[in-house]
N, C-alpha and C positions, 0 to 999 in steps of 0.2 A: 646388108643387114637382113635377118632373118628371124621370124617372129612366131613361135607356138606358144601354146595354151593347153595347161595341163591340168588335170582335176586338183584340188588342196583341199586345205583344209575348207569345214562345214562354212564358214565365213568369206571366201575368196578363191581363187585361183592363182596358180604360179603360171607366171611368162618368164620363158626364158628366149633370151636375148643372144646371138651370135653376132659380133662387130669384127670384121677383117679390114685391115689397114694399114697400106704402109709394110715395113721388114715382120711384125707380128704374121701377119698372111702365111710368111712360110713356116710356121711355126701351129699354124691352124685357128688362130686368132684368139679372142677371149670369148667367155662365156658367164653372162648374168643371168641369178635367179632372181625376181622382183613377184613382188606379192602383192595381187591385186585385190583389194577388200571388195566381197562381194556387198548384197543388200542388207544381207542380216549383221555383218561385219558394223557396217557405217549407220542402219537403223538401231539395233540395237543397243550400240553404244551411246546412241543420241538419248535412248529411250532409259539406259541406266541412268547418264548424267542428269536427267529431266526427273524422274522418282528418286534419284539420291535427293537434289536440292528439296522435291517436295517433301520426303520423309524429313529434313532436317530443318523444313521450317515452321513445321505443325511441335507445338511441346507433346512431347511422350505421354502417353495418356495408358487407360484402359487396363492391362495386363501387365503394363509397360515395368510398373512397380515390383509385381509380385517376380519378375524374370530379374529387376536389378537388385534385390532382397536377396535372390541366392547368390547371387555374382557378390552381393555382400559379406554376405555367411562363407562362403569358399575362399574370400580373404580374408579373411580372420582367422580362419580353420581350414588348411585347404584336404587333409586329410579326414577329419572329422568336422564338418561342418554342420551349426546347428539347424534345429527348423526355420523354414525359410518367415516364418512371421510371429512364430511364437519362444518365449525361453524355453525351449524343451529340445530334446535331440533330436536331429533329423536323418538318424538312421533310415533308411525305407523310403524316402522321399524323392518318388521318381523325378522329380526336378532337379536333382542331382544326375545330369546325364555327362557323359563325355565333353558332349559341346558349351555344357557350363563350365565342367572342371579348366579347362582352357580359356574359356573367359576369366574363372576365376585368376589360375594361372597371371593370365596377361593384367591383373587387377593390381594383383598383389608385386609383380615387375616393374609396372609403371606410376603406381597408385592413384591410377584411375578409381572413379568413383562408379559404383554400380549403375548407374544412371548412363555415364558417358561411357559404357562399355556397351550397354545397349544399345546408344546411339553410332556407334561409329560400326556394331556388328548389321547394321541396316546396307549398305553399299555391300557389303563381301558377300552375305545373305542373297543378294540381288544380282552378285556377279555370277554365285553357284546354279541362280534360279535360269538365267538368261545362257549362258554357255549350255544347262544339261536341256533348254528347249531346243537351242540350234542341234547337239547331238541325237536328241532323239527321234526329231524331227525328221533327220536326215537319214534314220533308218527304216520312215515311212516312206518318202521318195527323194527324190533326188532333183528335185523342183526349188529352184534358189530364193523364191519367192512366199513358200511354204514355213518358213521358221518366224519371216517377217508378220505372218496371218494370223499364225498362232501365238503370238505374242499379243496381237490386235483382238484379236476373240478372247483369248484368257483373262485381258484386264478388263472389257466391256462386254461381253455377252453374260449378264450373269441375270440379276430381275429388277424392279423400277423399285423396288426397298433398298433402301441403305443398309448394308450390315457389314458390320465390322469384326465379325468371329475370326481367329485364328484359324490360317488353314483356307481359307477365300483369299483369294489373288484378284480383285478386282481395282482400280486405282483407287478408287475411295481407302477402301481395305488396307491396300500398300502404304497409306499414307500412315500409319498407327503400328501395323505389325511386321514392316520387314526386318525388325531387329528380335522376331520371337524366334526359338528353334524349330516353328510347326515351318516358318519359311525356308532355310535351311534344311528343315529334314523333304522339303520337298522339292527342294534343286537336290540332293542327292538322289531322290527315289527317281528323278527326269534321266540323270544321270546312269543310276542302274538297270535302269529300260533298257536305255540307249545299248548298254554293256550286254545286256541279256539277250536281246535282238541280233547284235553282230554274232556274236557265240550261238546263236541257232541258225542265223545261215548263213553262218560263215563254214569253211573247212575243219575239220575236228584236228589239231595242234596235237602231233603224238610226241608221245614220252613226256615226262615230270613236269616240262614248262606249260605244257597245256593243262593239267593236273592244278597247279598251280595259281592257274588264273581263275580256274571254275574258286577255288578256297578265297582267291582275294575277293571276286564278286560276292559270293556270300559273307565274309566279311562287313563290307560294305550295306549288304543289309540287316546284319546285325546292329553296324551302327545306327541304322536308320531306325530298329526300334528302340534302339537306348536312348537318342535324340526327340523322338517324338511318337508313343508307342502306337497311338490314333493311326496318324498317318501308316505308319506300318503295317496298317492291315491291309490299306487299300494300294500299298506300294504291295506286298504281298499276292493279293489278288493280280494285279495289273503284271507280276513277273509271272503266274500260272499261266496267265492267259496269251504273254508272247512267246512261251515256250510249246504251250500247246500249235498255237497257230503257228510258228516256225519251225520249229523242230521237224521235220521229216521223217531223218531215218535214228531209230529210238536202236542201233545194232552195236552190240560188240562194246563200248566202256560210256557210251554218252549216257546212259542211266546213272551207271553210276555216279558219271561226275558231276550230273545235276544233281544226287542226291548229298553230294560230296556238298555243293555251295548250302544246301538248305541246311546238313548239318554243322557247316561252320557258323551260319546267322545263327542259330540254336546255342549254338555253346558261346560266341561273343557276349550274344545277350545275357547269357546263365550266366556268366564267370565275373559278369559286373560287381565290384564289391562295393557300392553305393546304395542298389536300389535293389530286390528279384522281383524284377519284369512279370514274372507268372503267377505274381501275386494281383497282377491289375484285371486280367479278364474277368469278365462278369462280375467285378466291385460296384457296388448299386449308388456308389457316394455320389457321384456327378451326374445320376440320369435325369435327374426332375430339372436340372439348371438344363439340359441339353434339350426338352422335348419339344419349348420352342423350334427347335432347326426343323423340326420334320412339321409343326403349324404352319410355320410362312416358309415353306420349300418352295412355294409355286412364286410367292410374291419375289422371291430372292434367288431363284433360276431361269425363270421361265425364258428367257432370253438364249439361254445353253441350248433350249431344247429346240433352236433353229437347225443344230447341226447333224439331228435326231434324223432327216433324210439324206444326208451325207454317208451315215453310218450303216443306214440301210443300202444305200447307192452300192457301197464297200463288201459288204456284205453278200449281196446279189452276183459281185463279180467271183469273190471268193468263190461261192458256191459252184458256178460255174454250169447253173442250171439244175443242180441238185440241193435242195434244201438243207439237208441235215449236213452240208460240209462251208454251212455259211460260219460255224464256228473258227473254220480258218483265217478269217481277220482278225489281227490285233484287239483293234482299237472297240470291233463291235464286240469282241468275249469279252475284253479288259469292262465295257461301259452294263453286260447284262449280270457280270460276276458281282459288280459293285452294286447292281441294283436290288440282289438278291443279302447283298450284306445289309442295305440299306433294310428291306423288308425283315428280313430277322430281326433288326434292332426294334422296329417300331413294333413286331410281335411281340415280340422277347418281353418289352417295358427299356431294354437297354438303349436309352436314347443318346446315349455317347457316340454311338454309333452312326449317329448322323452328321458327324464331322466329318466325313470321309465327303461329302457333299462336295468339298471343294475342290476334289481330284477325281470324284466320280464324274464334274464337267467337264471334264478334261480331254475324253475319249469324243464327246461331238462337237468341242471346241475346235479339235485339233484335226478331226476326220473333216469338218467343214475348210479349215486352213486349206488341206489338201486337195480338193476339188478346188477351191478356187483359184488356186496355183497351177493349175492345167492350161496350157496355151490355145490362146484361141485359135478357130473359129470355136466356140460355147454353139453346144445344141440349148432346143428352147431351155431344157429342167435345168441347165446348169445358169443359165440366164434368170428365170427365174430366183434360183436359188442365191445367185451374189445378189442380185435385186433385194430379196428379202435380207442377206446379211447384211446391206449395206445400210437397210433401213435400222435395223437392229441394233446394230454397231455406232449408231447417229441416235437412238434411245439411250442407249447403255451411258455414252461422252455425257451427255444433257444431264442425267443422273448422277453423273461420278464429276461432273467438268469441275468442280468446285476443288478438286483433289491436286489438279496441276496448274489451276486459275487461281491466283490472287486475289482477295479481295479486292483492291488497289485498280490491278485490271479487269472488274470483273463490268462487264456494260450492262449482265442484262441480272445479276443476282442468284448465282449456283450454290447450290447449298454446300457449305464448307462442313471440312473435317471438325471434329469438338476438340476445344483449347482450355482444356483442363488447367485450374490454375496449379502453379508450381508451393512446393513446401519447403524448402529450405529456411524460408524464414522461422520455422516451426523448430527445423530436425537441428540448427544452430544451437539452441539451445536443449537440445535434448542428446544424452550418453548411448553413446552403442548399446544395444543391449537392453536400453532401457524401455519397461513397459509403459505402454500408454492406452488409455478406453477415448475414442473416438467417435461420433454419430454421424461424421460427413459419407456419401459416398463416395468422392474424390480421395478424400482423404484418408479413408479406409482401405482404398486399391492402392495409392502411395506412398503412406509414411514409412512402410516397413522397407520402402527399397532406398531410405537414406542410410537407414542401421537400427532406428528404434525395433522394438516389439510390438504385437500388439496384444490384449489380454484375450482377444477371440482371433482368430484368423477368419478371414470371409471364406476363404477357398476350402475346400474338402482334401484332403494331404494323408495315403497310406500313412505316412509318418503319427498323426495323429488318429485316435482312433474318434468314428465319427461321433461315439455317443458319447466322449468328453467333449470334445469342439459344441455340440450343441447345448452340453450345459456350459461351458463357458459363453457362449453366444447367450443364453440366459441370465448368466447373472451381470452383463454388460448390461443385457436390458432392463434390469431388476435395478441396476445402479443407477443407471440416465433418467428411472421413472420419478418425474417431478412428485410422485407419492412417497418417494424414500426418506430413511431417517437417518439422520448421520450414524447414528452406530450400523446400522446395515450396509452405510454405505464402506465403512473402514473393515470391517470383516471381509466385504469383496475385494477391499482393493489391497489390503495383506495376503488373502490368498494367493493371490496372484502377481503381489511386489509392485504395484499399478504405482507410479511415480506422475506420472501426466494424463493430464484434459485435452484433449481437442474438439471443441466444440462449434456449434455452427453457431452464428447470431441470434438461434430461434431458441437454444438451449440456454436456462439457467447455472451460470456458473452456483457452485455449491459452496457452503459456506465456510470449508474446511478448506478452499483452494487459494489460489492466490496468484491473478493475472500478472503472465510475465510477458507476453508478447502478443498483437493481432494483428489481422492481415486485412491492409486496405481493401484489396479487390475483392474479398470475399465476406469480410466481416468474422472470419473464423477466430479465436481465440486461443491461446494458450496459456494453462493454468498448470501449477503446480502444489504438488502435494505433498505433506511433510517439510522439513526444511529444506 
């Protein structure tokens, strides 16, 4: 018997096997291929099955609503679907991307409920996120041990604050939004690295097929801004930056056919008949909610910025003794292009732009992965340097442990994900469709992803323009104000066809309403209005 070991795929190696025996011998015997899971093969699948169960035993909270409100709306109407929270149309309503219309889809096939579409989009989300690290990984080195680090740094290096924004990959994080599409659109943009990277140094593919494949990759980033348009900046950025660093030799048709993928993301995105995409730059609606991200940057990263002499290590070699060709790494262009989008935004006032925060750690996360995947003997810096991650890395677990620890098993008391209470008891007795004025903030992020409406939407939506959202946001207030009088209160609540109360405990039900339902664990109410 005789035994090789041959490269495979990013997760494993093939062994094949020769066995001669017996009358087969003259024949030249048989031959198996058997596939050997590597590290990142058998850690990471440990590592999905361990965030799947934790995503599914936290109740959906936060955003969780407003993504199953469209999953709602796109079953009912999967062509024309309305606003994701109010009776109005939701022509323009970038929430309307691809990756809902498929949910929707899949809602309306199985009649799943918007809720358990979200939930079960948590595992597939996490399968795209985990595969496009091992591929992209592996077009940084070729180190087996490297896809497993960067996985390890992505969910705990991040800062000693809990936050839970879309678009942060941290395990706290994972445990609330692997079911959004900012998680999704960013296993694809891992994925399109990965794809951008071999096509720069790889061989240039002559005739149509190679033609072909530059069209699919831009494709794919087109999808990626219809999915989640934030992230597609910084997925943007991060594909300039491994074209510039790989790319070579710029002679004879590779111009063009990079220019060929930019212009197919360009027209995917334009040809969306949902949403136009180029209607969202520089939109001022969400910048005041976003400018937190750039206050507590430091409290909610500072842990990424261990990877910060990694990136220069990388860079030093690029360079090759000459400073101005340190541009030639990846990962240190991809980490100074995002920094520069990051500083625009905070100039600009455009603080949306600090969601890219979550893929801008990405480059010293992942530049640290790679040094310490290097075999040893370790000279002192790189000793040093796992030293400090290791400490990091045992900050980050303490901070987020509460995310894959149970209360149940918890010995020492980690602070848990938030357990939003659930409204079904509410949305049973209330019609598709139907409007309702709320004062909870739970219940303001959730009702509308059972089917009801709401008379304000909390969220800022091209669909709606912002200076009617704000007067309806006022006259909700104007309604709740224990100084109102019932006829002021029925003019509001006609305008807007307002059928239901959801009130907290601390709110006076109004005199016109009439308690049909409340909720032991929270004390919340449900009233009704007219007969």
């Amino acid at each position: 018997m005789s035994q090789t070991a041959q490269p495979g795929q990013p997760g494993g190696t093939w062994a094949v096997r020769r066995l001669t025996r017996g009358a087969t011998a003259l024949r030249g015997g048989h031959t198996w291929r058997t596939w050997r899971p590597g590290p990142y093969a058998v850690l990471g699948g440990l590592f999905w099955l361990v965030m799947t169960l934790a995503y599914w035993r936290i109740p959906l909270c936060c955003d969780a609503g407003q993504h199953a409100a469209v999953v709602e709306r796109l079953k009912a109407h999967l062509l024309h679907p309305a606003h994701p929270m109010a009776d109005l149309p939701g022509a323009g309503s970038p929430y309307y991307s691809p990756y809902a219309v498929v949910q929707g889809g899949l809602a309306r096939l199985t009649g799943l409920s918007g809720w358990e579409v979200v939930r079960l989009a948590g595992p597939v989300n996490l399968a795209v996120l985990l595969t496009g690290i091992g591929r992209f990984v592996r077009t940084l080195t070729p180190r087996p041990w490297a896809p497993v680090l960067a996985v390890l740094f992505m969910t705990l290096l991040w800062g000693t604050e809990r936050v839970l924004w879309s678009g942060y990959l941290g395990l706290m994080s994972m445990t609330t939004n692997l079911g959004y599409p900012s998680a999704f659109a960013i296993g694809l943009t891992l994925w399109a690295w990965a794809l951008t990277g071999t096509r720069a140094r790889g061989p240039l593919v002559r005739g149509p097929r190679g033609w072909w494949g530059y069209a699919g990759l831009g494709a794919l980033y087109g999808l990626i801004v219809l999915v989640h348009p934030i992230t597609a900046v910084a997925s943007t950025t991060g594909a300039v930056a491994i074209v510039a660093a790989r790319q070579r030799r710029w002679r004879g048709p590779v111009a063009g056919r990079w220019a060929l993928t930019g212009a197919v993301a360009v027209a995917v995105a334009v040809v969306w008949p949902y949403n136009d995409v180029l209607a969202l730059p520089g939109n001022p609606a969400v910048d005041a909610v976003h400018r937190r991200l750039y206050e507590r940057m430091g409290a909610h990263l500072w842990l990424a910025l261990l990877g910060v002499p990694a990136l220069w290590a990388r860079a030093r070699r690029a360079a090759g003794g000459h400073w101005w060709r340190a541009w030639r790494d990846p990962l240190a262009l991809m980490f100074a292009l995002d920094c520069l989008v990051l500083a625009y935004g905070w100039a600009s006032g455009h603080y949306t732009y600090g969601r890219i925060l979550g893929l801008t750690a990405v480059a010293p996360q992942f530049a640290l992965a790679v040094e310490l995947a290097a075999p040893r003997p370790w000279g002192w810096a790189r000793r040093v340097l796992g030293a400090a991650a290791a400490v990091g890395a045992c900050v980050g677990f303490v901070v987020q442990a509460g995310a894959v620890v149970p209360r149940s098993l918890d010995p020492v008391g980690f602070a848990q994900p938030p357990r939003w209470p659930g409204y079904g008891w509410a949305a049973r007795h209330i019609g598709p469709g139907e409007v309702v004025i709320t004062d909870g903030y739970e219940s303001g992020h959730a009702i509308a992803g059972y089917g009801p409406n709401l008379a304000a939407p909390i969220w800022p939506d091209p669909a709606l323009d912002e200076r009617k959202r704000a007067r309806r946001l006022a006259d909700v207030r104007a309604y709740l104000d224990p100084a109102s009088t019932r006829a002021a209160r029925t003019v509001i609540a006609r305008r807007y066809g307002v059928r239901w109360l959801l009130l907290t405990r601390w709110r006076r039900v109004p005199e016109e309403a009439v308690v049909v339902d409340w909720s032991q664990r929270t004390g919340e109410v449900l009233a009704r209005l007219g007969p």
